[in-house]
C-alpha positions as CSV (number, residue, x, y, z in Angstrom):
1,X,-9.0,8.4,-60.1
2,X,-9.9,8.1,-56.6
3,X,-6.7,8.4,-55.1
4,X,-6.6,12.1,-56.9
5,X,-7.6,15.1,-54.9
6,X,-11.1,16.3,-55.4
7,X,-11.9,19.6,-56.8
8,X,-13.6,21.0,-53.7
9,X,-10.0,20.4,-51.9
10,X,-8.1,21.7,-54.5
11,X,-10.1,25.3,-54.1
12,X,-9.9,24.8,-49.9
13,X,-6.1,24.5,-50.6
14,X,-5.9,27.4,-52.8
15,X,-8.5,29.6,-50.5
16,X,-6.4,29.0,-47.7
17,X,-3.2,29.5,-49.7
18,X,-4.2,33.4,-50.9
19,X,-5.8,33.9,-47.1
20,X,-2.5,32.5,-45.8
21,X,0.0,35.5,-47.7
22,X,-2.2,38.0,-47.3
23,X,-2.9,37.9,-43.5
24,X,0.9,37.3,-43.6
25,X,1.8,40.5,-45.4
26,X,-0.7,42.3,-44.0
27,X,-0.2,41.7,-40.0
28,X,3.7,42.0,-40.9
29,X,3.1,45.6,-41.4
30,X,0.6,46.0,-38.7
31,X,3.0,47.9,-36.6
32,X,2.4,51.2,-39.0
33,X,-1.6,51.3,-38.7
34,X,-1.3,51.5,-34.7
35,X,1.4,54.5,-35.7
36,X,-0.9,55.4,-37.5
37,X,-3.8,56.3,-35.5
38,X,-1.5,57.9,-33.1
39,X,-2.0,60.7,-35.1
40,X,-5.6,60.2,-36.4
41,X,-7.9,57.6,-36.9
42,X,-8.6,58.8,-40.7
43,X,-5.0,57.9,-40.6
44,X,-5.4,54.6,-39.5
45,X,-8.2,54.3,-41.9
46,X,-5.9,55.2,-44.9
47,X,-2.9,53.5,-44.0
48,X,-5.7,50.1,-43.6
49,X,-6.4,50.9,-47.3
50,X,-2.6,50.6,-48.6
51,X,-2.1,47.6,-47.4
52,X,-4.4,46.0,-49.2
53,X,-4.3,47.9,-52.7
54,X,-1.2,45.3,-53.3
55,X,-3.9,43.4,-54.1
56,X,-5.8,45.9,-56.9
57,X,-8.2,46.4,-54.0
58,X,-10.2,49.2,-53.8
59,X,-10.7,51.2,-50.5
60,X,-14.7,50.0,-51.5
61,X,-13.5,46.2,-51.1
62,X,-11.7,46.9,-47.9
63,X,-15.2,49.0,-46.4
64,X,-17.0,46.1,-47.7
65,X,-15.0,43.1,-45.9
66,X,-15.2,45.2,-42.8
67,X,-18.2,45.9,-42.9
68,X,-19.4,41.9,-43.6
69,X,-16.7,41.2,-40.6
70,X,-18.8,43.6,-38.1
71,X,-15.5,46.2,-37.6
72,X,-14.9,48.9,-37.4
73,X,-13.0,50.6,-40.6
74,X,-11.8,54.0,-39.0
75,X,-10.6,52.1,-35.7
76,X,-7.9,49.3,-37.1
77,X,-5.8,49.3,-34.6
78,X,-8.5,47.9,-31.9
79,X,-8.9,44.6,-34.0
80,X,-7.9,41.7,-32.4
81,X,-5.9,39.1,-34.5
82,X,-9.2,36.9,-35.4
83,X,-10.4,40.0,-36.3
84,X,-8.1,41.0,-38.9
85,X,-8.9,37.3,-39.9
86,X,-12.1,37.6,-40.5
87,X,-11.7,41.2,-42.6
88,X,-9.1,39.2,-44.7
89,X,-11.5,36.5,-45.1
90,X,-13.9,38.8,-46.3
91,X,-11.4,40.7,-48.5
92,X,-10.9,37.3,-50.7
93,X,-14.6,36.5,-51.2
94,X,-15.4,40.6,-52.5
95,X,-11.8,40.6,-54.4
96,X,-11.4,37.3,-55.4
97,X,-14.7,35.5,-55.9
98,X,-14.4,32.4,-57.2
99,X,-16.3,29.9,-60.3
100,X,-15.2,26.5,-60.2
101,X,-15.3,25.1,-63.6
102,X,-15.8,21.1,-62.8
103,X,-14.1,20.3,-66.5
104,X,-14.3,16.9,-67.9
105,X,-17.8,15.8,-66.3
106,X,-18.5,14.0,-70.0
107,X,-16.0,11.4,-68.0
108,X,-18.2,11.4,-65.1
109,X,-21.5,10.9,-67.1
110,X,-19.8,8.4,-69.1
111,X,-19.2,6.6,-65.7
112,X,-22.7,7.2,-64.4
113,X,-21.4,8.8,-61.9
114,X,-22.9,12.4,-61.8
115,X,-24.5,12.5,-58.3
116,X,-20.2,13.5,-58.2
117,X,-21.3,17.0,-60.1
118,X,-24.2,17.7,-58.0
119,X,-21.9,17.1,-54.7
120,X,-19.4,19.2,-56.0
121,X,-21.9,22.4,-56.7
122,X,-23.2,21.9,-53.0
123,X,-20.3,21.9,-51.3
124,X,-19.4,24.8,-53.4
125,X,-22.3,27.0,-52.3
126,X,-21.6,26.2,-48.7
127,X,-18.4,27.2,-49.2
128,X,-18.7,30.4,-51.1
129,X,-18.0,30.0,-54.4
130,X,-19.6,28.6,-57.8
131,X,-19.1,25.5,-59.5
132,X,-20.5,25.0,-63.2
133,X,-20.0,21.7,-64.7
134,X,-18.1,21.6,-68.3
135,X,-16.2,20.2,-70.5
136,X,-13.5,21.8,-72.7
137,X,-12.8,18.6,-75.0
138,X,-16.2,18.3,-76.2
139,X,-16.3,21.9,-76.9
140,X,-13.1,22.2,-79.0
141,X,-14.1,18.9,-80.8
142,X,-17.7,20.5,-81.9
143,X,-16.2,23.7,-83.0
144,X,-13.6,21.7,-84.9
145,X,-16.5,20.0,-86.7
146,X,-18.2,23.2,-87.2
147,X,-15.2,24.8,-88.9
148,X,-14.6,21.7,-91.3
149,X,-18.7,22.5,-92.2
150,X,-19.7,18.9,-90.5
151,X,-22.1,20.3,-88.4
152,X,-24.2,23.4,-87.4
153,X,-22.8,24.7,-84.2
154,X,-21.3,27.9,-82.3
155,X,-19.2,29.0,-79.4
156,X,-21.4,28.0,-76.3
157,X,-24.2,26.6,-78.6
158,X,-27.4,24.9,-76.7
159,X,-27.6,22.0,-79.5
160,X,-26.2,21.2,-82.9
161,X,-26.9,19.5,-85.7
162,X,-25.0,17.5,-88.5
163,X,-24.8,19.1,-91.9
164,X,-22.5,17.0,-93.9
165,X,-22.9,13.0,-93.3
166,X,-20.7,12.2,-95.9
167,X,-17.6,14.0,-94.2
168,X,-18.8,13.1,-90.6
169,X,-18.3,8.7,-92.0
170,X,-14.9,10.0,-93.7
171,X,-13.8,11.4,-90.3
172,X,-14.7,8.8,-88.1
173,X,-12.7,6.1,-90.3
174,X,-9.5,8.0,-89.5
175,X,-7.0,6.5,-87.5
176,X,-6.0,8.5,-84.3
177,X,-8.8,10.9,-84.7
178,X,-11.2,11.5,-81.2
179,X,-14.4,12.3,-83.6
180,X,-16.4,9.4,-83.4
181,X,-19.9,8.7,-83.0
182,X,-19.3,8.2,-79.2
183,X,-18.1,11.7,-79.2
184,X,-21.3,12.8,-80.7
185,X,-23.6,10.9,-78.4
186,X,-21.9,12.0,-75.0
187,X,-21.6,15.7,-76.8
188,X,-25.7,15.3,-76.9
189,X,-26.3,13.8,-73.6
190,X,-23.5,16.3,-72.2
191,X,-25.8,19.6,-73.7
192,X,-28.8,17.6,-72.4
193,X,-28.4,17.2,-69.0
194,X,-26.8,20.9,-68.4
195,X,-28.1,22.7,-71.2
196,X,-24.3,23.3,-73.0
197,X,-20.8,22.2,-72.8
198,X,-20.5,24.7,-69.8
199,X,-17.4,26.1,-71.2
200,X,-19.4,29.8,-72.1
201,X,-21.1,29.1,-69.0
202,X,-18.2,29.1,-66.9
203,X,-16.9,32.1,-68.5
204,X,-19.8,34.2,-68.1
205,X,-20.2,33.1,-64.0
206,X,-16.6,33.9,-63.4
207,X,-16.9,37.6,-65.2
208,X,-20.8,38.1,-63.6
209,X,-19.2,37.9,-60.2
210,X,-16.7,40.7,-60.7
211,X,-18.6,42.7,-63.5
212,X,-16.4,45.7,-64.9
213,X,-17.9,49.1,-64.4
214,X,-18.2,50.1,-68.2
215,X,-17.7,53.7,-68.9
216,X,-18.0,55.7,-71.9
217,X,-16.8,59.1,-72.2
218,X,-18.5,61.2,-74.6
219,X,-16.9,65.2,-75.3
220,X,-19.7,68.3,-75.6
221,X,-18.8,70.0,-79.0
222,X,-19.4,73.5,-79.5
223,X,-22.9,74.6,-80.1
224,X,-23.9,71.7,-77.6
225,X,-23.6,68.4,-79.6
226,X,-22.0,64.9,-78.3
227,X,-19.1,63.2,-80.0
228,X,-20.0,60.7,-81.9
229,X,-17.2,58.0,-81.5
230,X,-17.8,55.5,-79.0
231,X,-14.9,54.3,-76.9
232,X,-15.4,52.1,-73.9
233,X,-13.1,52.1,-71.0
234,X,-13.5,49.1,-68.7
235,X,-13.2,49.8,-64.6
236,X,-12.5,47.3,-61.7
237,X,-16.0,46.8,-60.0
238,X,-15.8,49.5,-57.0
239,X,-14.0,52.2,-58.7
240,X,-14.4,55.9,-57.7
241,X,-15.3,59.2,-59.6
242,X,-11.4,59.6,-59.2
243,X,-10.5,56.7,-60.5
244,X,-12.3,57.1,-63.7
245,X,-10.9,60.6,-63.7
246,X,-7.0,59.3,-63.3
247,X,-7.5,56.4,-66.3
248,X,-8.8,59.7,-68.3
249,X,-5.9,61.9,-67.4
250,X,-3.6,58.9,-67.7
251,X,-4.6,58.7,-71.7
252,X,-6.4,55.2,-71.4
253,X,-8.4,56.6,-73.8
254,X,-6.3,59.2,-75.9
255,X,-9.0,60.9,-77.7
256,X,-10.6,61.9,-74.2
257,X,-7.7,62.8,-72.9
258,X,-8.0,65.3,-69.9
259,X,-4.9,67.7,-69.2
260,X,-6.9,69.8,-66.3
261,X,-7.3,69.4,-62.8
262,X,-10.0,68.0,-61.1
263,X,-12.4,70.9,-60.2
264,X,-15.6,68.8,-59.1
265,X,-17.8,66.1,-60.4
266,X,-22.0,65.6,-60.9
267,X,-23.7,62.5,-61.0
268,X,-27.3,61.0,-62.0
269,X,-28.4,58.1,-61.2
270,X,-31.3,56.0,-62.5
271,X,-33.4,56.2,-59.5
272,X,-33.6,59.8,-59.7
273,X,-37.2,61.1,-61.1
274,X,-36.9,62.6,-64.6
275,X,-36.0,65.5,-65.0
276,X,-34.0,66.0,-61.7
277,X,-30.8,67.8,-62.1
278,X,-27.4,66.7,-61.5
279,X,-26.2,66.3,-58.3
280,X,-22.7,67.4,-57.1
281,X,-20.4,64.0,-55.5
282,X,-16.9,63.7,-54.2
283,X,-14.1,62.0,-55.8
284,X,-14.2,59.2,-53.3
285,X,-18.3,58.2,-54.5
286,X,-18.0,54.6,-55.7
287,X,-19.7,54.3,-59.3
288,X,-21.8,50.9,-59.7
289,X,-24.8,50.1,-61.9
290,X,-27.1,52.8,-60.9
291,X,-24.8,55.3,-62.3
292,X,-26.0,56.2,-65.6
293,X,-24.5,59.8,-65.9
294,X,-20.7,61.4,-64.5
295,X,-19.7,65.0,-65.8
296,X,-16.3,65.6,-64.6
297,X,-15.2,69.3,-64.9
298,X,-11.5,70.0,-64.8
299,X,-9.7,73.6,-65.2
300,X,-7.7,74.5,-68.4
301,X,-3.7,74.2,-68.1
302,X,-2.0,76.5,-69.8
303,X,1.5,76.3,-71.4
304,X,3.7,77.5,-68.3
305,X,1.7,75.2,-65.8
306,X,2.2,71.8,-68.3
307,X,6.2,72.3,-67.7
């Protein structure tokens, strides 16, 4: 339809809608950083940092848009108001990235209209974000066939292939029914051109742009042996030693629960040379994919001290 919004405008509209309510919320309370650094700037700095965890922001996505924005993070209160713009601007692309998924482009390529798909992508890079072509309707109507046996295919398949002719010409005679051999010929062209239906695809771009930090916790037994069950506790990108700490403490995982306080923490990462020994970090180090080891030592509670 092209009297119907385009999806590049629909994501400028919703961009500017999220940048729109948080600058909002955000310079309505702007009065309490200045307070704030009256007293000091690491202050200022902290009370920066709560007004954006509303927002399940890390204090690393805040240090991050600032630091794209060219501010400075322990001086807020000397921003000027196309300052605080830009850091809020910055904020959105590290907190909320965004994958467009251009659905229904079999509609398009049935047109002949897919110069429409590559326009879309490229205005998508200039604008920050990802756009991966797909369609939904083709994918449901393959895995529909592959669960009635009619043909070879799985979730996010790169091709597929009939297994049962005789039920594919008893399907296609139905009245009302969307499988037709049309169907199959767009669902071949479709997985041609972009190498799948793009529904897995646009899955796994939305998740690889705000990957999880994956930890798992593993108890030292007596004698020196590891625990053996494997539990998995999955992190917002940016998370600190503490945080991994509180979701422990908190009994995300209740068979590593930790009833102690925080002592210290040690950390290796894979860049160090083998055999190099743990190296002590705060609680405020932000964990990412060079991580590869975090021993968090806590003191004992006893009964009087758990009341």
């Amino acid at each position: 339809d092209d009297t119907a919004s385009s999806a590049n405008e629909d994501v400028k509209w919703v961009r500017e809608e999220l940048h729109r309510w948080i600058f909002g919320n955000v310079s309505a309370k702007w009065r309490s950083v200045v307070r704030a650094a009256k007293a000091s700037e690491k202050a200022a700095e902290t009370r920066l940092f709560e007004l954006f965890s509303g927002y399940k922001g890390s204090a690393s996505c805040v240090k991050a848009a600032t630091f794209r924005a060219k501010v400075n993070v322990i001086e807020p209160h000397t921003w000027s108001r196309y300052d605080l713009h830009l850091v809020v601007a910055h904020f959105l692309s590290v907190r909320f990235p965004m994958c467009l998924a251009l659905n229904k482009c079999d509609k398009l390529i049935a047109l002949g209209q897919t110069d429409k798909i590559r326009v879309a992508q490229e205005n998508g890079l200039r604008m920050g974000y990802v756009s991966v072509p797909c369609s939904a309707a083709i994918e449901s109507n393959l895995l529909l066939l592959s669960k009635q046996h009619v043909i070879d295919y799985g979730f996010g398949a790169t091709s597929f292939s009939v297994i049962d002719r005789e039920q594919l010409e008893k399907l296609k005679n139905l009245k009302r029914n969307e499988i037709s051999l049309k169907f199959l010929k767009m669902a071949a062209k479709m997985i041609e051109m972009f190498g799948s239906t793009g529904v897995l695809d646009a899955i796994s771009t939305a998740v690889s742009l705000r990957e999880p930090l994956l930890v798992y916790p593993l108890v030292n037994k007596p004698g020196g042996s590891i625990s053996e069950r494997y539990y998995c506790i999955q992190c917002l990108p940016g998370s600190s030693v503490e945080d991994v700490y509180n979701s422990l403490k908190h009994h995300v995982v209740e068979a590593f629960r930790i009833d102690g306080d925080f002592i210290r923490a040690e950390v290796k990462e894979i860049k160090q040379p083998e055999g190099t020994a743990m190296r002590q970090c705060g609680k405020d180090l932000v964990l990412d994919s060079t991580t590869c080891v975090l021993k968090i030592l806590t003191n004992r509670k006893v009964v009087w001290q758990q009341k």
